[in-house]
C-alpha positions as CSV (number, residue, x, y, z in Angstrom):
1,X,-50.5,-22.5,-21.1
2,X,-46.5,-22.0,-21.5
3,X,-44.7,-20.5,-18.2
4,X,-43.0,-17.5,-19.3
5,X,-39.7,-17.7,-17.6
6,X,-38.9,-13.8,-16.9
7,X,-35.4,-13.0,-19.1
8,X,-32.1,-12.8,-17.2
9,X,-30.9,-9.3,-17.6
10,X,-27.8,-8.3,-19.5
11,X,-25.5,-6.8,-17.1
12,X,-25.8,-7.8,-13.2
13,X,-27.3,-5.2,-10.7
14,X,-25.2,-4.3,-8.1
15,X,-25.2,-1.2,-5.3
16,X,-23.5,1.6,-6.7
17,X,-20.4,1.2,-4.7
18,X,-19.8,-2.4,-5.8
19,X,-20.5,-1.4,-9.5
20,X,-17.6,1.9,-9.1
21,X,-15.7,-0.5,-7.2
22,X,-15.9,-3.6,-9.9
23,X,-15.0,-0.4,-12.1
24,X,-11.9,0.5,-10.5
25,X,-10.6,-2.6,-10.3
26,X,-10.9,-3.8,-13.7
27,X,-9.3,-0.5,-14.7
28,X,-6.3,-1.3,-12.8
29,X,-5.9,-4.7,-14.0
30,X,-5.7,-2.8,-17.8
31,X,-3.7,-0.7,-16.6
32,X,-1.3,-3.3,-15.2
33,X,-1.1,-5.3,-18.0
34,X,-1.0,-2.9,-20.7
35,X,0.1,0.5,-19.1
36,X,-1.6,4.3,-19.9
37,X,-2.2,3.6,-23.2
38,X,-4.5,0.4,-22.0
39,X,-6.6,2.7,-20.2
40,X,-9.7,3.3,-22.2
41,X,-13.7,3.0,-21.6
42,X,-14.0,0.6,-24.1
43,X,-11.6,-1.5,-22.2
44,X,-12.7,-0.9,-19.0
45,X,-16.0,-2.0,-19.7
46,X,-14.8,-5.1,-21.7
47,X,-12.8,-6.2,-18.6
48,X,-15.7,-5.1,-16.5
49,X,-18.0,-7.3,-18.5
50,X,-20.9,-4.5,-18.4
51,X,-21.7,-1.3,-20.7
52,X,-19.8,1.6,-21.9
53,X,-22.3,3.6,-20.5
54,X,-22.1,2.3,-16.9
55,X,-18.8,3.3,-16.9
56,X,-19.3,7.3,-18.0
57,X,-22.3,7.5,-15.2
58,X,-19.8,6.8,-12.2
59,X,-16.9,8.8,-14.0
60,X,-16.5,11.7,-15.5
61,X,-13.4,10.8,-17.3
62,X,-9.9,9.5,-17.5
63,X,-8.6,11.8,-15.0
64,X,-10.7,10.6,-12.6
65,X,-10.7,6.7,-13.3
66,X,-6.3,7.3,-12.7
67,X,-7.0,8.9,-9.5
68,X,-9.3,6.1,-8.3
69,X,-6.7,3.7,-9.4
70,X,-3.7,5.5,-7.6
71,X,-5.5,5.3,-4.6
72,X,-6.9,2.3,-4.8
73,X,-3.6,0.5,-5.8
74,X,-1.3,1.7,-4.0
75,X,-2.8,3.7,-0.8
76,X,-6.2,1.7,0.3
77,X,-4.1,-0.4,2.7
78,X,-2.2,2.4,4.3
79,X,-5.4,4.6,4.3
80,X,-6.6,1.9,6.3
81,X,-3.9,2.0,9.1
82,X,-4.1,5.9,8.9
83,X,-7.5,5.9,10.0
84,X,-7.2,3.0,12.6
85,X,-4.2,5.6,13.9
86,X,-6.2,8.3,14.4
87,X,-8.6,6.5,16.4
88,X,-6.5,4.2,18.6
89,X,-4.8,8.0,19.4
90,X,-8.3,9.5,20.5
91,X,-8.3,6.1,23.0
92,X,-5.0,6.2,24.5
93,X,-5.8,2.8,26.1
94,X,-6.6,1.0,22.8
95,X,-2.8,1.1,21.4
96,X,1.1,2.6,22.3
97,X,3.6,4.9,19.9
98,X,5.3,2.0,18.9
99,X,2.0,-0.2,18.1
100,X,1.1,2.6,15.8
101,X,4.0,2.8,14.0
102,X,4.3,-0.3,13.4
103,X,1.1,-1.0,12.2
104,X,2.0,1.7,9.6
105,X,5.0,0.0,8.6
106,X,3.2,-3.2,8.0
107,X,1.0,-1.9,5.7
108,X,3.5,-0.6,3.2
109,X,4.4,-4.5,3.7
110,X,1.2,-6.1,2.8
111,X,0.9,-8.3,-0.1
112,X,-1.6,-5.9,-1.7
113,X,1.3,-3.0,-1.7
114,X,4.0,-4.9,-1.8
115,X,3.8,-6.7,-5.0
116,X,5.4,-6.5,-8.3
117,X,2.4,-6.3,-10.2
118,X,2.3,-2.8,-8.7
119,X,5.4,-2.2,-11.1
120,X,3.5,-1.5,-14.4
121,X,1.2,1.0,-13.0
122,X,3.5,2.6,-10.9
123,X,5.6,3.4,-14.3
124,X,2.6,4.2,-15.6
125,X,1.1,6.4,-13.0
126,X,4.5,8.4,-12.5
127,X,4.9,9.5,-16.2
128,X,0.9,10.5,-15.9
129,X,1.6,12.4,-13.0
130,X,4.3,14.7,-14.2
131,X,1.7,16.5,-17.1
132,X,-2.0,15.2,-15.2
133,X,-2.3,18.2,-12.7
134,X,-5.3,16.2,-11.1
135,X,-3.2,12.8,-10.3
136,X,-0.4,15.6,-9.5
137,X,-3.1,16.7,-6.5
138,X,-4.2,13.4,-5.8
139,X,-0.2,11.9,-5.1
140,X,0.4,15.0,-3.1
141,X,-2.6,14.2,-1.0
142,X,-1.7,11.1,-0.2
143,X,1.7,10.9,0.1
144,X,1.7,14.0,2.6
145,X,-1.3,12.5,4.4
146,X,0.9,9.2,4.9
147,X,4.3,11.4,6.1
148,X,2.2,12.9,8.3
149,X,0.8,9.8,10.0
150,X,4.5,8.5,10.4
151,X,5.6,12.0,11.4
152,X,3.1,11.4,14.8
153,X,3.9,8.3,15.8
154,X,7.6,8.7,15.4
155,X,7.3,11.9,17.3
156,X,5.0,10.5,19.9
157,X,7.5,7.1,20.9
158,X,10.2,9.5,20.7
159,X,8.7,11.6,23.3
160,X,7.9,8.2,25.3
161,X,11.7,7.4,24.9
162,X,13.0,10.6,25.7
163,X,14.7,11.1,22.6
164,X,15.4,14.0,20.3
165,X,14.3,13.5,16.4
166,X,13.9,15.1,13.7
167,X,10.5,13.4,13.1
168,X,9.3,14.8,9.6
169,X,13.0,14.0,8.1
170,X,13.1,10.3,9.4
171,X,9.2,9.6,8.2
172,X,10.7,11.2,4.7
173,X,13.7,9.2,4.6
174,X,12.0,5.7,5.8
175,X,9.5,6.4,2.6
176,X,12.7,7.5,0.2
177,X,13.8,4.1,1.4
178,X,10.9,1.6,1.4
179,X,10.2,3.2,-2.4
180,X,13.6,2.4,-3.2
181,X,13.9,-1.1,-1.8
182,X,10.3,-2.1,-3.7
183,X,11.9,-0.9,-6.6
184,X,14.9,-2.8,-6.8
185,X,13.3,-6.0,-5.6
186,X,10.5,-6.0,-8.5
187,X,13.7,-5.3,-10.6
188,X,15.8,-8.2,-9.2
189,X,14.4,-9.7,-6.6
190,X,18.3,-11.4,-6.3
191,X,19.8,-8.7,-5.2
192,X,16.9,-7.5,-2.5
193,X,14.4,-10.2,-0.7
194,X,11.6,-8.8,0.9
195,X,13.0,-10.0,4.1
196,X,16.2,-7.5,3.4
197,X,13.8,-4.4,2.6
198,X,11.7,-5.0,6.2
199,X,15.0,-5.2,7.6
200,X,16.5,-2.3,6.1
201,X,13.3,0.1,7.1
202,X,13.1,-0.9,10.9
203,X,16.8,-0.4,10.7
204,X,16.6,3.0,9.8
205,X,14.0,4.0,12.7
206,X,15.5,2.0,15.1
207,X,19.1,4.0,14.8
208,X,17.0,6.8,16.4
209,X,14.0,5.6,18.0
210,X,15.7,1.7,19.5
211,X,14.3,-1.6,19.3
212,X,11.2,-1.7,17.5
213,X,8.8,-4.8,18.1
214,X,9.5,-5.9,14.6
215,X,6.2,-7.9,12.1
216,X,8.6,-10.7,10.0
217,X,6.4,-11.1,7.1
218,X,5.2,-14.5,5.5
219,X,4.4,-15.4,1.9
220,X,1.1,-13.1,2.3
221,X,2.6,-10.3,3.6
222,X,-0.9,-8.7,4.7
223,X,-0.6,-11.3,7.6
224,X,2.3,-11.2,9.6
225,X,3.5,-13.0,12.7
226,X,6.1,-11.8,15.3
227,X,9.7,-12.8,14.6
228,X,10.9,-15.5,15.7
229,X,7.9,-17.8,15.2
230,X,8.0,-20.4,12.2
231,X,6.1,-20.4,9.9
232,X,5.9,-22.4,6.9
233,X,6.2,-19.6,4.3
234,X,9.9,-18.6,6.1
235,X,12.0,-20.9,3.2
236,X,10.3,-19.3,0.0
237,X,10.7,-15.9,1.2
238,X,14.3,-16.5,2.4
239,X,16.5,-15.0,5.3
240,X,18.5,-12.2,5.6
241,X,22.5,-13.3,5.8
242,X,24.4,-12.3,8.4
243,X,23.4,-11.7,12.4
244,X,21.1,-9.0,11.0
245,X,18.1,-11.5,11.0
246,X,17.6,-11.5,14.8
247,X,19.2,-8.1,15.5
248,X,17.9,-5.4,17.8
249,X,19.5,-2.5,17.8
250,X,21.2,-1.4,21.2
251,X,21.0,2.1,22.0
252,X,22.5,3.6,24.7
């Protein structure tokens, strides 16, 4: 008698969370390469190698795969280091002000966020957000819930410090600024390295808050290593000119 060898199913089975998260990452990859207009089901599931009809059980629609995709893309890394605040804050031994902060900064720097194949889908995301009134919640959400991380930490070392800030304006202006840098550098990467945009954000907290215990980043950015250590990804991503590279910032 001929073994019947049981048939290989179709489409993989996977948790539910891996299948929405498999989801939401094809769907930024069409999004990336082809922008809003690239952003269909029948893509989605093409890229997603599974069935159209996987993809309408664990969405309810466009609007809701764009909000999964804002967050995922550009937030997941700093949602991360917003959450391992809040804890490190509720054990006062586990971290300082400064730690904190800096921890925040890093994340905007990770290779995840920092990356100009962001570029696309930020374009396309921004133009979605000005008529989508559900990504219009969503980016409020988020960005508020990162301001307001900074806004603590800055407050909280400049309590430690003694100084007086204005800490909601400063975490406002250091994200005005980081957006800005990104920008430019995915734009022409000649005229600002990734070196100059770190620099330029510590620089702008540390005219009010002092020397910060600055992260230099390496090729993968999500894995940074106090300055002044070598490492061997320092000639790609270049130096800063000038005595800026190993400044600190006196204060009186």
């Amino acid at each position: 008698m001929t073994e019947t060898k049981p048939r290989r199913p179709r489409f993989s089975r996977e948790l539910p969370a891996v299948r929405r998260r498999m989801l939401i990452e094809a769907a930024t990859r069409c999004l990336s390469r082809g922008g809003i207009t690239a952003l269909t089901t029948d893509n989605i599931r093409k890229e997603a190698k599974v069935s159209i009809g996987l993809v309408a059980h664990h969405f309810s629609g466009k609007d809701e795969i764009l909000a999964e995709v804002y967050r995922a893309s550009l937030y997941d890394d700093i949602h991360q280091q917003i959450v391992e605040a809040r804890m490190n804050r509720a054990n006062a031994d586990e971290s300082t002000p400064e730690q904190r902060l800096c921890a925040l900064i890093q994340a905007q720097f990770s290779e995840k966020h920092f990356s100009k194949a962001n570029l696309h889908i930020w374009l396309s995301l921004w133009g979605e957000i000005a008529k989508n009134e559900a990504l219009r919640i969503q980016h409020s959400q988020l960005w508020r819930e990162y301001r307001e991380a900074l806004q603590l930490e800055i407050a909280a070392l400049a309590a430690e410090r003694g100084r007086s800030v204005d800490s909601g304006q400063l975490a406002m202006n250091f994200i005005a600024l980081f957006d800005g840098l990104w920008l430019e550098w995915c734009l022409d990467p000649t005229a600002v390295s990734q070196l100059d945009a770190v620099e330029g954000c510590y620089a702008l907290l540390e005219v009010q808050l002092g020397p910060l215990s600055r992260l230099k980043p390496r090729r993968d950015l999500g894995s940074p290593q106090p300055a002044g250590s070598k490492s061997q990804n320092d000639e790609t991503l270049g130096t800063p000119s000038g005595p800026s590279t190993e400044r600190q910032t006196q204060l009186p």
